[in-house]
C-alpha beads as a LAMMPS data file, in Angstrom:
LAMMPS data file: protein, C-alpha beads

267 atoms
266 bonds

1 atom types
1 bond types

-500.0 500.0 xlo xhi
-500.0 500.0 ylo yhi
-500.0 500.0 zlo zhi

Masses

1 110.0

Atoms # bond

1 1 1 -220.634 -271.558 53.919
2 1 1 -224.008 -271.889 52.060
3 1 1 -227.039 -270.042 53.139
4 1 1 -230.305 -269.270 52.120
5 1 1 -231.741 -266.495 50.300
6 1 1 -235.531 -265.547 50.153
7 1 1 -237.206 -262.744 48.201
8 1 1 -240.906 -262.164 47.608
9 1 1 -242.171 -263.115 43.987
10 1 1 -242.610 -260.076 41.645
11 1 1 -246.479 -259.689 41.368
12 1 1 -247.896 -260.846 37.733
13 1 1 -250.652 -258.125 38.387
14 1 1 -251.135 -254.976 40.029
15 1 1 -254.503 -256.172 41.826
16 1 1 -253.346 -259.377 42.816
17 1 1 -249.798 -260.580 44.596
18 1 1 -248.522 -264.004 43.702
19 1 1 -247.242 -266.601 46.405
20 1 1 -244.368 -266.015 48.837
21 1 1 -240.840 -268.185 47.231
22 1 1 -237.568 -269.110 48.207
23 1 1 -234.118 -269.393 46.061
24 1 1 -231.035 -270.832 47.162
25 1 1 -227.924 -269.238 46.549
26 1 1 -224.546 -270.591 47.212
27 1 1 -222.275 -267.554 49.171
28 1 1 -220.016 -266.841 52.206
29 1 1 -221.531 -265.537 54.892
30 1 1 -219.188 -261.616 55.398
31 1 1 -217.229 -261.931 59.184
32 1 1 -218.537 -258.569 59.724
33 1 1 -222.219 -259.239 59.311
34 1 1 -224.903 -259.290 56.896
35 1 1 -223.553 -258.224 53.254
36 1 1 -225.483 -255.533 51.176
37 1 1 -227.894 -258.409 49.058
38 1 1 -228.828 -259.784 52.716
39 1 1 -229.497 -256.217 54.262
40 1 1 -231.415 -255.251 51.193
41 1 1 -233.498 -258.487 51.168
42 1 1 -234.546 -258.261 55.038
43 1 1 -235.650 -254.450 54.221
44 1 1 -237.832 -255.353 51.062
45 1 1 -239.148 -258.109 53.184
46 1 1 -239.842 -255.518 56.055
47 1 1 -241.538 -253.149 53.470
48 1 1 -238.993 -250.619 53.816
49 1 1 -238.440 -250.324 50.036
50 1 1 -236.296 -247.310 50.030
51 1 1 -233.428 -248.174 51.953
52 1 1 -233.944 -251.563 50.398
53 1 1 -233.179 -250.489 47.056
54 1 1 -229.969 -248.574 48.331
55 1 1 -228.806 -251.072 49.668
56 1 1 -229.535 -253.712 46.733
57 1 1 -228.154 -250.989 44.206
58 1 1 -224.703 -250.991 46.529
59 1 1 -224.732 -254.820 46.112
60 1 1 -225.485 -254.594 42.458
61 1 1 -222.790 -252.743 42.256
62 1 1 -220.059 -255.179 43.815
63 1 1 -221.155 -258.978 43.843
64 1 1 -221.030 -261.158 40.633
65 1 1 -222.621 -264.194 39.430
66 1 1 -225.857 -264.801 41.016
67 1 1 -225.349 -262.803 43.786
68 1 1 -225.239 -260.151 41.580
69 1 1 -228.330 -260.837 39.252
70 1 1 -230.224 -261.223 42.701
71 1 1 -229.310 -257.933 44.167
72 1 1 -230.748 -256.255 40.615
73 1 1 -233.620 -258.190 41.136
74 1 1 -234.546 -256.806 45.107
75 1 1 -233.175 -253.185 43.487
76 1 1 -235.779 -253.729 40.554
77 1 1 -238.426 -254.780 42.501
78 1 1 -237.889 -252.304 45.279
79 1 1 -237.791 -249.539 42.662
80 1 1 -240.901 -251.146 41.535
81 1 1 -243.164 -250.901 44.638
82 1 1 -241.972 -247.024 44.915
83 1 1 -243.396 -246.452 41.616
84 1 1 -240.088 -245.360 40.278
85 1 1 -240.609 -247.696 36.860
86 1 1 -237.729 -246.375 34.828
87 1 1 -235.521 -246.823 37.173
88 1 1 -237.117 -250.983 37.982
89 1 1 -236.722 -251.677 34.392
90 1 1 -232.956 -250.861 34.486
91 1 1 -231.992 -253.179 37.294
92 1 1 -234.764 -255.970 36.255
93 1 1 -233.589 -255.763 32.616
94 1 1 -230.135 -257.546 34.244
95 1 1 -232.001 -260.050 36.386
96 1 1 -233.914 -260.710 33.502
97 1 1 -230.820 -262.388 32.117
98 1 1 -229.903 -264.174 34.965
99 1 1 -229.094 -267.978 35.059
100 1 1 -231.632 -268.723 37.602
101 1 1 -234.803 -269.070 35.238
102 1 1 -237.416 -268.468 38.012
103 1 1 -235.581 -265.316 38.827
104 1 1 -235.385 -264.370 35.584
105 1 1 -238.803 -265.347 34.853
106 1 1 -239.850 -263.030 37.768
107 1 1 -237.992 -260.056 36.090
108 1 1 -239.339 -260.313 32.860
109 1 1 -242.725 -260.925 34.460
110 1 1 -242.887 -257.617 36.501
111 1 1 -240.737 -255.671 33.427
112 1 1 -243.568 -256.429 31.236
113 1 1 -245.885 -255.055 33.813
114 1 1 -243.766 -251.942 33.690
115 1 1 -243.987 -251.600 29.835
116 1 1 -247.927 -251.721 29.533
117 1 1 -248.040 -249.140 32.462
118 1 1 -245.941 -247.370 29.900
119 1 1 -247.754 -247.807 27.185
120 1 1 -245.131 -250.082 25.796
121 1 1 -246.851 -252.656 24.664
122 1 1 -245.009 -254.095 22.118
123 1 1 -242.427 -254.947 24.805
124 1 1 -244.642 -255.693 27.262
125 1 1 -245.761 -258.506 24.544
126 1 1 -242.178 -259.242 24.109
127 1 1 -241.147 -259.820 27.673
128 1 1 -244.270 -261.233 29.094
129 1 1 -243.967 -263.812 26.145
130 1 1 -240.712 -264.283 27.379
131 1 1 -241.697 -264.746 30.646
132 1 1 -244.477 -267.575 30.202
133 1 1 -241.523 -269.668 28.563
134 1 1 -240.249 -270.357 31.908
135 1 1 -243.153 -270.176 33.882
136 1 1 -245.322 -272.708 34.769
137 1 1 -248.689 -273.493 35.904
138 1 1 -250.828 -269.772 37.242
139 1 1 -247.422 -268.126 36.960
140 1 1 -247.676 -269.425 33.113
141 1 1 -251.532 -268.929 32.843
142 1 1 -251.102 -264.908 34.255
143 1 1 -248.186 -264.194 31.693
144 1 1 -249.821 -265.270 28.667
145 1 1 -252.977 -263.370 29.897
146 1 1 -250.976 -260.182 30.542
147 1 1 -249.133 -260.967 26.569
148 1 1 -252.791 -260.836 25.267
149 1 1 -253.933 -257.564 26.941
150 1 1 -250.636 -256.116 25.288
151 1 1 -251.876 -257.301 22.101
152 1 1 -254.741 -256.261 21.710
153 1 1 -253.587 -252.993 22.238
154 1 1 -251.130 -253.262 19.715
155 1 1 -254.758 -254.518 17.439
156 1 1 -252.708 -258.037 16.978
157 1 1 -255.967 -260.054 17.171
158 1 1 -254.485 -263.741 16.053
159 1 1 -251.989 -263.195 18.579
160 1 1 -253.478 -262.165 21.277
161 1 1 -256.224 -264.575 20.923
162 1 1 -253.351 -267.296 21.118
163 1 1 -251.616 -265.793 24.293
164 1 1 -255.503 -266.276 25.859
165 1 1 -256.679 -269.717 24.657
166 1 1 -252.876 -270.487 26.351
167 1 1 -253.645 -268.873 29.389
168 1 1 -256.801 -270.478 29.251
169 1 1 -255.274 -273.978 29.036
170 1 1 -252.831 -273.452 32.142
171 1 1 -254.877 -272.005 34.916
172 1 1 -257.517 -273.564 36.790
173 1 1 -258.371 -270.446 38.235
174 1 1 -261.856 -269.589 38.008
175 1 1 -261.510 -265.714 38.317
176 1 1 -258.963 -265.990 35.837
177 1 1 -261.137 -267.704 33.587
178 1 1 -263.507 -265.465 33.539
179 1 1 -261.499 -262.459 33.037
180 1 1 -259.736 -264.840 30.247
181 1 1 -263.443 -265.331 28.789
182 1 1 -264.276 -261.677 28.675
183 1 1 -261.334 -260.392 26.779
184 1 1 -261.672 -263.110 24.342
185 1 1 -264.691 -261.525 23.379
186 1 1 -262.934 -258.214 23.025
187 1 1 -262.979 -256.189 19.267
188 1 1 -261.303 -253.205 19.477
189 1 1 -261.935 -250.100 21.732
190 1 1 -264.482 -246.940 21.932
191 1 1 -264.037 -243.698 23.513
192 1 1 -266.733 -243.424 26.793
193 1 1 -267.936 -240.027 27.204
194 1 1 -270.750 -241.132 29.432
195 1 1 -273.113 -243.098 31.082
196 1 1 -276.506 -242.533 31.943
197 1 1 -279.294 -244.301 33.641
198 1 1 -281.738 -241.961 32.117
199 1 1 -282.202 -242.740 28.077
200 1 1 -283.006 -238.957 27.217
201 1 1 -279.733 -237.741 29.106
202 1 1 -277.694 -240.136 27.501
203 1 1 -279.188 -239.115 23.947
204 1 1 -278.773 -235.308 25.051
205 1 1 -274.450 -236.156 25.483
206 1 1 -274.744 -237.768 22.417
207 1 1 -276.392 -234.691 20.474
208 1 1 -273.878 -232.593 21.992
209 1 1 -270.555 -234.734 21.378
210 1 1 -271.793 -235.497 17.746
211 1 1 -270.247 -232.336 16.484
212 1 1 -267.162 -232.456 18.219
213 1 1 -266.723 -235.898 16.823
214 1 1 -267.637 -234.663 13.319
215 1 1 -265.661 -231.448 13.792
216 1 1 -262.567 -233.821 15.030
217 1 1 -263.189 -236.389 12.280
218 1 1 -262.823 -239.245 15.148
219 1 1 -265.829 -241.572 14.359
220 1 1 -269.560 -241.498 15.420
221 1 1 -271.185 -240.745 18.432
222 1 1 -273.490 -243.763 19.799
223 1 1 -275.700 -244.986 22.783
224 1 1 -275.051 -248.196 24.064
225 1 1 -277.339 -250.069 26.572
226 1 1 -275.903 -251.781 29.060
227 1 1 -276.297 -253.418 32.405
228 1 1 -275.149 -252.604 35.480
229 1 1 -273.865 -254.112 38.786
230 1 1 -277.288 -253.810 40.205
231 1 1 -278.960 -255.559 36.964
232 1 1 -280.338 -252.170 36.136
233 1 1 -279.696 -250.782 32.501
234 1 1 -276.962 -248.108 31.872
235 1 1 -276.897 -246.182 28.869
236 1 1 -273.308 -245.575 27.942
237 1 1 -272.161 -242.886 25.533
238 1 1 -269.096 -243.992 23.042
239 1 1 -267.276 -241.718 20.528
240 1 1 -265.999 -244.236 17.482
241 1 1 -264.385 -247.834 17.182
242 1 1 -260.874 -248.337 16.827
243 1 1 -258.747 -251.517 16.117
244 1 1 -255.488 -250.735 18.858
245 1 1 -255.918 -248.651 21.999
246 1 1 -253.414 -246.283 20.971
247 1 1 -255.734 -244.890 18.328
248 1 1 -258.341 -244.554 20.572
249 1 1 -256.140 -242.842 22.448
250 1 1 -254.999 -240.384 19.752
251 1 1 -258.359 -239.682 19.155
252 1 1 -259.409 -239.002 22.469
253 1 1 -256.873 -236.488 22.487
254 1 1 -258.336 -235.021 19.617
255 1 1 -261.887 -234.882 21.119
256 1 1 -260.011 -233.018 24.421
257 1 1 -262.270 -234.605 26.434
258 1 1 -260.077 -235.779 29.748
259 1 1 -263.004 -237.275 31.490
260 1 1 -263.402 -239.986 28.830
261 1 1 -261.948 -243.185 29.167
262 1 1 -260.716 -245.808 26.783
263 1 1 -263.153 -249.091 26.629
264 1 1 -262.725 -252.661 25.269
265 1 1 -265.885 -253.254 22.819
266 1 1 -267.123 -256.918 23.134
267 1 1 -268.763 -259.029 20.838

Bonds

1 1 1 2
2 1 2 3
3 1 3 4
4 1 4 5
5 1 5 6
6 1 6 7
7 1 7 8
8 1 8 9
9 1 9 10
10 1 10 11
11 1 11 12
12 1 12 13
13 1 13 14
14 1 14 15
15 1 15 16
16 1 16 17
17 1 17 18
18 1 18 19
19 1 19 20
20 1 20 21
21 1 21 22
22 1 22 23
23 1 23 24
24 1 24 25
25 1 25 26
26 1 26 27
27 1 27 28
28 1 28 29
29 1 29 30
30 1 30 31
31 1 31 32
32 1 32 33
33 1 33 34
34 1 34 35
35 1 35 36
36 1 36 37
37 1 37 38
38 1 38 39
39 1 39 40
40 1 40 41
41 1 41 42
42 1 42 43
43 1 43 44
44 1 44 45
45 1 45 46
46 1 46 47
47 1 47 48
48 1 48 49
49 1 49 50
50 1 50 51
51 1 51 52
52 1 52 53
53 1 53 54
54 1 54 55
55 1 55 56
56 1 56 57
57 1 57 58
58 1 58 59
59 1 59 60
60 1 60 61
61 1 61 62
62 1 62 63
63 1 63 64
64 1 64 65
65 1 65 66
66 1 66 67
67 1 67 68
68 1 68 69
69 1 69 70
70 1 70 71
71 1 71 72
72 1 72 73
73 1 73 74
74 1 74 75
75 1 75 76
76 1 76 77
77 1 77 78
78 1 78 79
79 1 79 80
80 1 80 81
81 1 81 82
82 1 82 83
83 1 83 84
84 1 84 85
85 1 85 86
86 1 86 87
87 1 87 88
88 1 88 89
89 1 89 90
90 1 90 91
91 1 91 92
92 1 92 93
93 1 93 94
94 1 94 95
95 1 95 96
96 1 96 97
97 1 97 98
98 1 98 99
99 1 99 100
100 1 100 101
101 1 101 102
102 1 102 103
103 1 103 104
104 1 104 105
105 1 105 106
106 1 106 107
107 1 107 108
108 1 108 109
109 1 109 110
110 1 110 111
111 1 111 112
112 1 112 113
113 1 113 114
114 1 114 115
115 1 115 116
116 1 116 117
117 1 117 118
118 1 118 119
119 1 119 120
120 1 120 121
121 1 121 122
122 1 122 123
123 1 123 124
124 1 124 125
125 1 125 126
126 1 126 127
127 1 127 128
128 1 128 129
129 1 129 130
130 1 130 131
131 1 131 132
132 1 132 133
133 1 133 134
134 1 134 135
135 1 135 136
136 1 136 137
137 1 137 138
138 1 138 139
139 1 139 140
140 1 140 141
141 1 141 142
142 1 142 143
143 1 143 144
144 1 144 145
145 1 145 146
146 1 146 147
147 1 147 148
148 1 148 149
149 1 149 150
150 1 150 151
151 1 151 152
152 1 152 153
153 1 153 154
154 1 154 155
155 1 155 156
156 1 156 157
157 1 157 158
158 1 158 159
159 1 159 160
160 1 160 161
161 1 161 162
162 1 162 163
163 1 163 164
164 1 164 165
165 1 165 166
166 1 166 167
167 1 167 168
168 1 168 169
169 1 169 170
170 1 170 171
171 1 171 172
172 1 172 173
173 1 173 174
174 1 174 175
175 1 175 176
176 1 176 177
177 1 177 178
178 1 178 179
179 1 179 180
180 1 180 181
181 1 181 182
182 1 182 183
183 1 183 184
184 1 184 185
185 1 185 186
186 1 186 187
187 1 187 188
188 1 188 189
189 1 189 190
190 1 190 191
191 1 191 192
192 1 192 193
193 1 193 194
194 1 194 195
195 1 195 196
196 1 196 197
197 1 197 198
198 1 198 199
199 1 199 200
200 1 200 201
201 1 201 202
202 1 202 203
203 1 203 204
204 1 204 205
205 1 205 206
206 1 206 207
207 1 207 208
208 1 208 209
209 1 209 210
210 1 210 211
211 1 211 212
212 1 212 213
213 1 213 214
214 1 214 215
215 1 215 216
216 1 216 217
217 1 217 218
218 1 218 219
219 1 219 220
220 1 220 221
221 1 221 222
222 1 222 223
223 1 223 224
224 1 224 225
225 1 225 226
226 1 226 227
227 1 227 228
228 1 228 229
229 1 229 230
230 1 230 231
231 1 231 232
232 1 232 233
233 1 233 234
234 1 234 235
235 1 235 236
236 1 236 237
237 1 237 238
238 1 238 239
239 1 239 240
240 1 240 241
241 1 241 242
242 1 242 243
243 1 243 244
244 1 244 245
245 1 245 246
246 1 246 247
247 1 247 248
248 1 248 249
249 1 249 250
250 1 250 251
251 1 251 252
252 1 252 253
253 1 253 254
254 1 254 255
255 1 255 256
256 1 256 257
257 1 257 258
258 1 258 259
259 1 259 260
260 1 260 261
261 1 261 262
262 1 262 263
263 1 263 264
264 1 264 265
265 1 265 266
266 1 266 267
């Protein structure tokens, strides 16, 4: 007989979870009890995400057709809230595939998370692009947003300017908006060494990381006023100006400074 399966919805971010959903999957219930997708799906839903990926990986394992595409999905996803990412993009890359476009949809979604926190981006372009295709409405709005963050790392301005002014046109979010607004006025990225309230400190970190930067050959030291949470003005120190975060990276490697931290530059 049929029955009904639920799951929660892969998160589209890792600061905010999307809305609980439900799927409906034709089966037989097993005489003996639950089977392994139904035992795995009341554990993720429980929080237990351990034995719920066990049990999802037995099912995975077994079932076919939907059933099966489902139980890579709760693995994936289970695997996923562990932290254990390579290991989420193996089962999610089959659910991915599935039939069932919102669970595929989901899969991509939360696989292209998985590639940025990589460093991946490329494929997290790929798959979130992927993903918006079959999303709709915020689900749409967040993919395209997430595409464009992987692009401009990748320094492919047109494009990632696209994925935004999308995202822009599907959400009605207003937080989203705004975070939509503020990378759309991204350029590239600097390397922060610093911030100061004090003007003379900040210039004294910028003296003294001018001929490491020199020495490294990774761009010029400035001193960039900014504002604060408080409205009062910060003085941030930056090392250089690079068109895709992964040469910001390299470079900050090169300045072998592990304190700094990689910075959109706005417009």
């Amino acid at each position: 007989m049929s029955r009904n399966m639920t799951h929660r919805r892969s998160p589209l971010a890792l600061t905010a979870l999307l809305t609980l959903w439900v799927i409906l999957l034709p089966g037989c219930q097993a005489p003996g009890g639950p089977t392994p997708t139904e035992m795995a799906q009341s554990h993720y839903q429980r929080g237990d995400y351990a034995r719920a990926q066990t049990a999802a990986a037995r099912a995975a394992a077994t079932a076919g057709g939907a059933q099966r595409d489902l139980a890579h999905y709760i693995a994936g996803m289970s695997a996923y809230r562990l932290n254990r990412f390579d290991t989420a993009a193996r089962y999610l890359s089959v659910a991915a595939n599935s039939r069932d476009e919102s669970l595929a949809a989901d899969a991509r979604s939360t696989l292209g998370l998985i590639y940025s926190t990589q460093g991946r981006y490329a494929a997290a372009a790929d798959m979130l692009l992927r993903s918006a295709n079959l999303h709709t409405g915020e689900d749409r709005a967040q993919a395209y947003f997430y595409a464009g963050i992987a692009q401009q790392k990748l320094g492919r301005w047109p494009q990632a300017r696209t994925s935004l002014i999308l995202a822009r046109r599907s959400t009605r979010d207003q937080s989203l908006l705004r975070q939509i607004d503020q990378h759309l006025a991204v350029t590239g990225y600097t390397i922060q060494v610093g911030a100061f309230t004090s003007r003379a400190n900040a210039d004294k970190a910028a003296r003294a990381y001018a001929s490491k930067a020199a020495k490294s050959k990774i761009g010029t030291v400035l001193v960039t006023p900014s504002t604060g949470s408080n409205g009062r003005t910060i003085n941030l120190v930056q090392v250089g100006r690079y068109a895709t975060f992964n040469a910001a990276n390299t470079a900050r490697t090169r300045l072998g400074d592990t304190g700094a931290v990689i910075v959109p530059l706005q417009r």
